[in-house]
Each structure stands twice: as C-alpha cells, then as structure tokens.
N, C-alpha and C positions, 0 to 999 in steps of 0.2 A: 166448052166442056170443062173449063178451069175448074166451073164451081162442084164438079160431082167426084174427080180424081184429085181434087186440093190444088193448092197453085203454090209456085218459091213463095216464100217469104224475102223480101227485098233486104237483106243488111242496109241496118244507119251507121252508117260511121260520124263519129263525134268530130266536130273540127278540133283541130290543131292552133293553135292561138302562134303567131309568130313569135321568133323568138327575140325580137325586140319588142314587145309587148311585154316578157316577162320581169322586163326591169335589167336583167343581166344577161351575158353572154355562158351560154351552156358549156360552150365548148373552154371557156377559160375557168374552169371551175376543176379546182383540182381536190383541194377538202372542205371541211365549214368553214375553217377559219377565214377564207378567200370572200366565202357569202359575208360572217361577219366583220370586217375588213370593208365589203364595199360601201360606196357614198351614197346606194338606194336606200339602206338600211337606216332608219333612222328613230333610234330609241327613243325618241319624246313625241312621237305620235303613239308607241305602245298603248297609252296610256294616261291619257292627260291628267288625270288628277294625282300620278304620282308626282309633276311637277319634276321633272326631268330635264326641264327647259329655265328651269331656275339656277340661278347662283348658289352656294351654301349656305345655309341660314344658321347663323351661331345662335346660342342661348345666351341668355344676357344673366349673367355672373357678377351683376354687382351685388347680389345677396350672400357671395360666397367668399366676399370680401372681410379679412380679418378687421378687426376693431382697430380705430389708430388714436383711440382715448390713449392717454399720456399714464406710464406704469399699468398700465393691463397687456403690455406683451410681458410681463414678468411671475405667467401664471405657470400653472406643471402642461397643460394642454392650452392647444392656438383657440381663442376665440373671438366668435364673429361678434359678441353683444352680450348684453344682459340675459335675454333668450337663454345662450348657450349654457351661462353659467346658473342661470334656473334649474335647466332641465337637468344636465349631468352634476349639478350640486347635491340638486332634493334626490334623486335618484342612486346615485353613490351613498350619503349620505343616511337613506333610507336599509339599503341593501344590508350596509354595514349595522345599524342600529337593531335590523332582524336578525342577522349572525348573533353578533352579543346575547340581546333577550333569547336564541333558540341555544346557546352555549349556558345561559344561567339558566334555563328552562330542564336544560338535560341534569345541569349539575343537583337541583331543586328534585327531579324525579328520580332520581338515584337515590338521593337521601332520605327522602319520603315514600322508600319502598312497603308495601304491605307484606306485614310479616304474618309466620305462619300460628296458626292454631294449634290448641292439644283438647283431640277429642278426651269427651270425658265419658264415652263409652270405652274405649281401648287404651286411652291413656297415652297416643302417640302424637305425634308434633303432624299435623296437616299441611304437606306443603301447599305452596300459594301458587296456582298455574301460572304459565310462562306471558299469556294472552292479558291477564290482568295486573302483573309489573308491567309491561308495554303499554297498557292502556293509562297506564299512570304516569309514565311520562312523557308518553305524544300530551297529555293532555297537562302535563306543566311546561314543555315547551310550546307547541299551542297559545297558551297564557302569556308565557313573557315573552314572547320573539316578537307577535302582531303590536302587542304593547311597546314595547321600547322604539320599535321601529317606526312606528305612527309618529310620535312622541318626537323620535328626532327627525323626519319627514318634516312634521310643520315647524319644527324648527328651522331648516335648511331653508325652509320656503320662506320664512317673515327674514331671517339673515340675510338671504339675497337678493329680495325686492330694494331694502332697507339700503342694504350696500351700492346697490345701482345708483336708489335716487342720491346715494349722496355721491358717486360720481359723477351722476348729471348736472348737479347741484354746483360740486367743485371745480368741474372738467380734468380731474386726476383720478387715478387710482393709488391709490399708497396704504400702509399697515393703519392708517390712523381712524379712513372709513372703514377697514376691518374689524378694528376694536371697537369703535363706536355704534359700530351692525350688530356685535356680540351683545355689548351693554344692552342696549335698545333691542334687542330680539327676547334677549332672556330676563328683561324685565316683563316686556308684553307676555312672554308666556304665560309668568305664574303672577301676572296682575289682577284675578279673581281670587290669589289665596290671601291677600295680604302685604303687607309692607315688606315682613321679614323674610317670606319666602322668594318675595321678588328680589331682595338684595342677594341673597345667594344665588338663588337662577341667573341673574345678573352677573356676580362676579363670577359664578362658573363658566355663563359663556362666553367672557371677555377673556378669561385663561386660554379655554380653547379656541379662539379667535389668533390669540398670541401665541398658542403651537402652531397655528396652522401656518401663519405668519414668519413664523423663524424655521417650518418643516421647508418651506417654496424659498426661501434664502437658501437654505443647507443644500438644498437640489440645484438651484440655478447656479 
C-alpha cells in the first residue's frame, strides 16, 4: 500500500572524499597563509601560459645605450645617435621658430589695427568691435608663427642629417662639423634664390652654428 499513502523518500548523502585525498591536512590549518605556505600549492600549474615556471627575462637595452662617437658626450642632453639629435633638434628647434613668428605675428597685429570710421550721417567716429581687432591679429599671427617655424624646422632637419654624416664620415664630433652643417645647410636652403642669397643664408647659419657652439661650452 506504499503507492496509495506515498512511501519515505530514502536521503542520499554525498560522500566525504578522505582527508588525505585533499591534498592537506584539515586539522593543521590554522589561516590561509598556512594553505599558501604549503608544498601542494603550486603556482605554475595556475596557469601555464603565464610562464611562472620560467626564469626572468630581461629586455635587451642595447638600444638605450648612449653614443660613444668621440666629443658627442659634450652635448646639453645624453644621446643615443643621430636619431636622437634629429628628433629633439628639428622639434625644439621648430617649437622655438613658432614662438618667434606667433611674437612678430602679435606685434604686426597690434600695429595694423583697424581703425574707426566717422559716419557721415551723425558725424561721429564709429568704433571698430572688439571681434574684428582679434580677428586681425590671430590672423597675423596665424601668418608668421606656421611661417618662421616651417622655415626653421627644415632647417634643423638638413643641419642635422648633414652634421651626422660628417661624424660618420670623421668618427668625431667637434665645433668644426658644426660649422660646416651650418655652412652647407644654409647654403642648400636658399640655393633656388641665387648665389647671393645663399651666401647670406650661409653665413647666417654658420654664426648660429657658432652660438650654439660656444652656448654647449659656456654650459658644460
């Protein structure tokens, strides 16, 4: 008559797995640090592809190796190469030739302000709104900041390729590839205007070749 008044249902109890099956002893377990402390636990199964089971692998640093060309530790900043003096030349360089032009761009906009009118109905001076002096001289700075800066940009950049190959050339660095980077840069600039404007471009950037020259003495 089980099936008409229902029958127990039987409890399953789960087994119990011993307690040498669990790797550790229960009863010697006092915090985690004990579990992670013990010699089952072993962090490079975690997770094989962390590579856990490997040695430390350095990164190889010969690229971050200063220059040991003879007179190029005598610059204001360490450099690894020609690279270096590339980048932070043309870029310096650059930065500086924008200041300048956006400083003569402002002083040009100031000067060249639009002045006011006299109607000739009322006969009074019309001033000139605030919006179109400003528009006058974002747009001469504008003008000469992008300009001078270009300008001495490709400068930097023929100066210091120029100056490389002749330390590779020489196996030194010294003031004399500098002046002759200047000469030879500021000839090539202005060699589509002519003879005489290369000889100026020339002697101007062999002067500033020879500041820059006696500025890295006065400092070091």
């Amino acid at each position: 008559m089980s099936w008409l008044f229902g029958s127990k249902q039987e409890k399953k109890e789960t087994p119990v797995a011993p307690a040498g099956q669990a790797g550790f002893d229960a009863n010697q377990i006092s915090d985690i640090s004990s579990i992670l402390k013990s010699n089952t636990l072993d962090p490079t199964k975690l997770h094989p592809l962390a590579g856990l089971d490997k040695d430390i692998e350095y990164l190889d640093l010969d690229e971050e190796k200063l220059t040991t060309l003879e007179g190029a530790g005598n610059g204001l900043l360490p450099s690894r190469g020609w690279t270096d003096d590339l980048c932070y030349g043309t870029g310096t360089v650059y930065v500086l030739g924008l200041g300048l032009g956006g400083i003569r761009g402002l002083n040009e906009g100031l000067k060249n302000l639009p002045q006011g009118r006299v109607d000739p109905v009322t006969n009074q001076l019309r001033p000139v709104p605030f919006k179109l002096k400003l528009n006058t001289v974002l747009n001469q700075v504008t003008k000469f900041g992008p300009h001078m800066g270009n300008n001495a940009g490709v400068l930097a950049i023929m100066y210091n390729l120029i100056d490389s190959s002749l330390d590779n050339i020489r196996n030194k660095h010294d003031d004399l590839n500098s002046l002759a980077a200047g000469f030879l840069s500021g000839a090539l600039f202005r060699s589509s205007k002519g003879l005489k404007p290369m000889g100026y471009s020339a002697g101007a950037m062999t002067l500033v070749a020879a500041a820059w020259c006696g500025l890295k003495r006065l400092i070091n």
